[in-house]
KEMAR-546658 format. One record per residue: x negated, y negated, z negated of N, C-alpha, C, O in turn. Coordinates in steps of 0.001 Angstrom, whole numbers, padded with zeros to 6 digits, always signed. Last residue first. Layout:
XYZXYZXYZXYZ;...
//
This chain:
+026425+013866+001710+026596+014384+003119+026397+013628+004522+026587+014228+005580;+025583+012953-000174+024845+012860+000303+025283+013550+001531+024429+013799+002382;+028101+011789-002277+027266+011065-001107+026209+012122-000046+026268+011730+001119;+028152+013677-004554+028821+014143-003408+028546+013067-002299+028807+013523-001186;+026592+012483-006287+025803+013330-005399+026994+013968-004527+026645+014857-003751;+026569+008807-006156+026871+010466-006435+026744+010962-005577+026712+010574-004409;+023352+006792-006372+024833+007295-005740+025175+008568-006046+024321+009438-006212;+022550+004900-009102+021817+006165-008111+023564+006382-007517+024620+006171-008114;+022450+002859-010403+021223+003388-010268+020901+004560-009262+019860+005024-008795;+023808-000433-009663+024008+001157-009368+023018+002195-009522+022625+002503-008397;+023227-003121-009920+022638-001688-010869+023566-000700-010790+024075-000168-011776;+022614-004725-007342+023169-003797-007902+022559-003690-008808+021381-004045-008831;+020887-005065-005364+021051-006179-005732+022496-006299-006407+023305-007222-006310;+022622-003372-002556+021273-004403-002959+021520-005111-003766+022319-006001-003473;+024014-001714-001736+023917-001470-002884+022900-002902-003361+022623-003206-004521;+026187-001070+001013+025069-001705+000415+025488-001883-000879+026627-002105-001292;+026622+001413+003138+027179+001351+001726+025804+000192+001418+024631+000535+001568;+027884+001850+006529+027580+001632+005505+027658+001219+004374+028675+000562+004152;+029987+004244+007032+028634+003984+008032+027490+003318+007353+026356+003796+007390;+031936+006634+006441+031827+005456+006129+029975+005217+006647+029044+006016+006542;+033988+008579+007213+033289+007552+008534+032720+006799+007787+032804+005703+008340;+034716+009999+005451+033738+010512+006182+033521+009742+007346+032948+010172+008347;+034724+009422+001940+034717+008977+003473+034150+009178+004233+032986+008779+004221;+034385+011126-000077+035820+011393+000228+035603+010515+002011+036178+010902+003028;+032375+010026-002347+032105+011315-001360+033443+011727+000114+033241+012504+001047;+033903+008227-003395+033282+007478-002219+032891+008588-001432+032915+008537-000202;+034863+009387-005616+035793+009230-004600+035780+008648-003269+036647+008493-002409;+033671+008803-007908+033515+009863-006939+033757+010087-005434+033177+010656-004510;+032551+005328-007709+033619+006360-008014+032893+007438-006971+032153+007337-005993;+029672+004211-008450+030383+004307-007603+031426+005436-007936+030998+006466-008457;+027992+001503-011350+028222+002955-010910+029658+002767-009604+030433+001811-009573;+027840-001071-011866+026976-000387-012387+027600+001035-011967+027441+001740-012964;+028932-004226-010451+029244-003021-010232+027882-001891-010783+026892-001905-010052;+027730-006414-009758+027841-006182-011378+028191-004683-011121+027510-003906-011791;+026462-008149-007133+027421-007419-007778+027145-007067-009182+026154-007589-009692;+025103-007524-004375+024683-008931-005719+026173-009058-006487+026882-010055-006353;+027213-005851-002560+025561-006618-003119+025925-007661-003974+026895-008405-004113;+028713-004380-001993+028906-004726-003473+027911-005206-003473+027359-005101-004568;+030430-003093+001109+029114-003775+000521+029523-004499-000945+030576-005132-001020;+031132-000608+003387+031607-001462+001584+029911-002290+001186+028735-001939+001086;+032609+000160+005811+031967-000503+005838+032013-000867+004586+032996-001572+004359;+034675+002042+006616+033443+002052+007550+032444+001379+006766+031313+001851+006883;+037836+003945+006803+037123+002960+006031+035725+003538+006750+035493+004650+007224;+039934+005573+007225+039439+004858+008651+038139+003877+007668+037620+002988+008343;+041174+006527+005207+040143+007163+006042+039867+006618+007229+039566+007295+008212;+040934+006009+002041+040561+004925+003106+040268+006074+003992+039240+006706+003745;+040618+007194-000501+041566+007527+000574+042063+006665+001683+043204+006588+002138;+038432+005823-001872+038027+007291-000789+039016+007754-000406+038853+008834+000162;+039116+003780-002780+038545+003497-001469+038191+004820-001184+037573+004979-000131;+040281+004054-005629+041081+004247-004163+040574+004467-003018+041157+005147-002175;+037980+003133-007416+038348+004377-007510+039173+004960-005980+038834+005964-005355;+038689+000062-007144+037548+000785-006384+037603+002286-006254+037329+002791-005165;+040236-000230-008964+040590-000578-007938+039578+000209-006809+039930+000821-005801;+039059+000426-011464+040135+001104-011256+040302+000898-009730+040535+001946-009128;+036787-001843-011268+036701-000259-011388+037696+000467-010400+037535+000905-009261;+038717-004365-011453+037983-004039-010385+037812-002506-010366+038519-001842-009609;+039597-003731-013937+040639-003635-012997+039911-003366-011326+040270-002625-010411;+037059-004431-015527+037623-002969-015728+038540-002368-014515+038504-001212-014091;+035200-006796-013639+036092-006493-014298+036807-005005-014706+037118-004447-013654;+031918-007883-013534+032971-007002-012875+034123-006231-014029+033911-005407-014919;+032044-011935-013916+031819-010212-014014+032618-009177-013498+033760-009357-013074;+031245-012510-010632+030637-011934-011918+031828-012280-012982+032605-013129-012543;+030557-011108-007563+031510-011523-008036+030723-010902-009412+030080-009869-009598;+028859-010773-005107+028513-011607-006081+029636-011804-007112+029586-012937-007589;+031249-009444-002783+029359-009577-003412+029767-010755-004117+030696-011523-003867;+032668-007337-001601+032596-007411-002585+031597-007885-003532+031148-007344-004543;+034136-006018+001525+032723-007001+000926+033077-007278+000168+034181-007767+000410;+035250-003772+003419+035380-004263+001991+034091-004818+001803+033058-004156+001909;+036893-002318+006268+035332-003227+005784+035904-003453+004556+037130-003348+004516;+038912-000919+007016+037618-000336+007372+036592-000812+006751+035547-000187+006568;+042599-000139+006498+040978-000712+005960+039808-000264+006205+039493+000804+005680;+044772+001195+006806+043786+000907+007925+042330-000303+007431+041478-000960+008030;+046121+000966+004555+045644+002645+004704+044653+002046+005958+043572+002634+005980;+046026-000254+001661+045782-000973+003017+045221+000154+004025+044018+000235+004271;+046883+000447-000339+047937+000009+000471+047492-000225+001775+048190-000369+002779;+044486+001744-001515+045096+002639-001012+046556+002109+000051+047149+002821+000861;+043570-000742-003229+043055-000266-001773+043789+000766-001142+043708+000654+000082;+046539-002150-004694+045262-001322-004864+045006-000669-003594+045886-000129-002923;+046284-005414-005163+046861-004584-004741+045683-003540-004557+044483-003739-004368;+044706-007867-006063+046093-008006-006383+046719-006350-006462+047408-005955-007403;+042043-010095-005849+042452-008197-005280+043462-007900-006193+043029-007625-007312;+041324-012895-004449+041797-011792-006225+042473-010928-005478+043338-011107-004620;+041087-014803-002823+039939-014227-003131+040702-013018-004127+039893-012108-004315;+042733-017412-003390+043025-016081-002432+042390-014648-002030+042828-013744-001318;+042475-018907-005117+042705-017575-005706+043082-016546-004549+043524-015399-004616;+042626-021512-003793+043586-020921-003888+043724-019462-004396+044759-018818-004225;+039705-021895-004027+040416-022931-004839+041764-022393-005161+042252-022540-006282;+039146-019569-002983+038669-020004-004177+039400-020764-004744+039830-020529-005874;+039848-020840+000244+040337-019335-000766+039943-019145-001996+040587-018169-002381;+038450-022939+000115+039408-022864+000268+040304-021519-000269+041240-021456-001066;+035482-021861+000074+036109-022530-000853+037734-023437-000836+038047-024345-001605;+035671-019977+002903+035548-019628+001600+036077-020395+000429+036968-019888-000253;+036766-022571+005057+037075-021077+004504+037527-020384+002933+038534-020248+002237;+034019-023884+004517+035147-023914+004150+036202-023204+003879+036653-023095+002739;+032132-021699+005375+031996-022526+004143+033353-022783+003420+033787-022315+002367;+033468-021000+007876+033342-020040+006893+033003-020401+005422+033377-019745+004449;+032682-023574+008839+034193-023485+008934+034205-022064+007790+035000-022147+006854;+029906-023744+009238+030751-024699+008514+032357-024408+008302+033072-025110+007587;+029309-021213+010577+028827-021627+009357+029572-022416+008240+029818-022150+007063;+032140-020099+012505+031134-021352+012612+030702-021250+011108+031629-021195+010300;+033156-017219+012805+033433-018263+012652+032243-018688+012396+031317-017935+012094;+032833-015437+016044+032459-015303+014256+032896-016572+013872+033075-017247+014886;+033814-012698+018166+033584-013913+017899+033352-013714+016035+033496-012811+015211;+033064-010257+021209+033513-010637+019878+033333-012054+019496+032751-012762+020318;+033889-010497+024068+033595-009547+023443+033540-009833+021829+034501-009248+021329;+036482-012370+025457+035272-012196+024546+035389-010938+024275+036423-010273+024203;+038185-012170+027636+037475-013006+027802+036474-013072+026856+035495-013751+027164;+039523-008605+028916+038902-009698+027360+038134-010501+028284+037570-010099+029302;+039973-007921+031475+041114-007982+029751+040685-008868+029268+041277-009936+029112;+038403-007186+033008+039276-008203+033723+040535-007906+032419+041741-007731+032590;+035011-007937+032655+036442-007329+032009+037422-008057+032878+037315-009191+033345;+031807-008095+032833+032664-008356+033223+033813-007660+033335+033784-006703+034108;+029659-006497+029826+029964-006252+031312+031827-007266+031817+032844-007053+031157;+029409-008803+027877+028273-008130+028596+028531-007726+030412+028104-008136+031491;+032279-010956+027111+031706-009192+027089+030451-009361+028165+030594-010021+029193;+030504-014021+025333+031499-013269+026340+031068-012098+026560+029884-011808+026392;+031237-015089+022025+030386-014163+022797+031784-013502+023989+032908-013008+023905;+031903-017799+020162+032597-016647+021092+031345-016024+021833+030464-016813+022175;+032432-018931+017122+031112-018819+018193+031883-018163+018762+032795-017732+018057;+035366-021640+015815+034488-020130+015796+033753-020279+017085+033983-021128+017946;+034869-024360+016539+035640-023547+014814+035357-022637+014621+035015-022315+013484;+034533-025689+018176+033763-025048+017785+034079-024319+016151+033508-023976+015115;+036990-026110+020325+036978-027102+018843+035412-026408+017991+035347-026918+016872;+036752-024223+021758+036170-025425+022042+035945-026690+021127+035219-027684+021120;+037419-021941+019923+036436-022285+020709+035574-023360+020987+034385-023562+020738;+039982-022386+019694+039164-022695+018869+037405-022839+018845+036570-023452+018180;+040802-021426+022272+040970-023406+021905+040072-023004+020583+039084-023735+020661;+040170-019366+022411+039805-020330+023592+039696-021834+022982+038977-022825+023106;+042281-018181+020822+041048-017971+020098+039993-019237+021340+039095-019889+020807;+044192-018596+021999+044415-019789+021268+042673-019306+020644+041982-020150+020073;+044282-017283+024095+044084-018390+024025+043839-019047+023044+043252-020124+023143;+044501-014645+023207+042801-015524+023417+042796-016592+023999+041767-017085+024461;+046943-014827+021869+045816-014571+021341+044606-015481+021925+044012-016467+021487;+048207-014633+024520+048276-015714+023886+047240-015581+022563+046689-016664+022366;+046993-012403+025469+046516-013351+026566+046902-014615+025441+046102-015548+025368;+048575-010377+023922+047063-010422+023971+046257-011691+024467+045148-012004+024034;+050567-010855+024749+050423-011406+022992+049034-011466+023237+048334-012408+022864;+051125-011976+028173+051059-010499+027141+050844-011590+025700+050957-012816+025700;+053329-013764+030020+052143-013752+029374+052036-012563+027977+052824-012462+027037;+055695-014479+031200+054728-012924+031838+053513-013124+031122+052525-012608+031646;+055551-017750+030139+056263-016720+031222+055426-015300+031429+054320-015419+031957;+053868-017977+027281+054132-018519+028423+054876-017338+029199+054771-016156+028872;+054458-018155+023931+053978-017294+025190+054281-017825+026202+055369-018378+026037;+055454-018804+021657+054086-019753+022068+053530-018611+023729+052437-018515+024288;+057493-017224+021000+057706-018740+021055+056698-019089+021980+056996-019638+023040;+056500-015424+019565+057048-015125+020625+056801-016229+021951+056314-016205+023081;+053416-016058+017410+054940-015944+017982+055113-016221+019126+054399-016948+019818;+051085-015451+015858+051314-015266+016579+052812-015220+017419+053137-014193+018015;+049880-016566+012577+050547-015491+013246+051003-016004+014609+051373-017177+014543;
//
């Protein structure tokens, strides 16, 4: 997180942000892409973390269970992405949990690939930004038919 503390004189949150996203940078911890068209805001247009650092990452949140969906999607009213792959088995609580994601209305993005997940709540008909739904590598056999809008 981001504190007060670490701002320099007349420096916005935004500017201490990309700094420090700057220093990770150079530590190659994350890739930075600079914006296309020259900004006089952003020094990146987006960034990703490094292969090796997302490795880690990951089995760092594993080791710490930071990975376990605790709380039901409906808390997180500005949720846009949910990735949900490979997790075996899919648990009853998972279900229940999934049921929420159609009062996501900023939600964009759910992927359950290589998943256990055998059917989608109704309640996925309910997003109307959602952009995409991967199913790959599923037995979802078929999406509900309130999807097809």
């Amino acid at each position: 997180m981001i504190s007060e503390r670490d701002r320099i004189v007349e420096e916005s949150m935004m500017d201490v942000a990309e700094r420090y996203l700057g220093e990770l940078l150079k530590r190659s911890m994350v890739q930075g892409k600079a914006p296309g068209i020259p900004s006089l805001f952003r020094y990146f247009s987006s960034c990703r973390l490094h292969d090796f650092m997302k490795d880690l990452s990951l089995h760092k949140a594993a080791e710490e269970s930071f990975l376990l969906m605790k709380s039901p999607l409906n808390q997180f009213k500005m949720l846009k992405v949910l990735a949900i792959e490979g997790h075996y088995p899919v648990e009853e609580d998972h279900l229940k949990r999934l049921k929420d994601v159609g009062k996501l209305i900023h939600f964009r993005y759910l992927s359950l690939r290589d998943s256990e997940f055998v059917s989608l709540p109704s309640s996925i008909g309910n997003l109307q930004h959602l952009q995409t739904l991967d199913l790959r590598f599923t037995k979802v056999p078929r999406i509900p038919m309130c999807c097809g809008r």
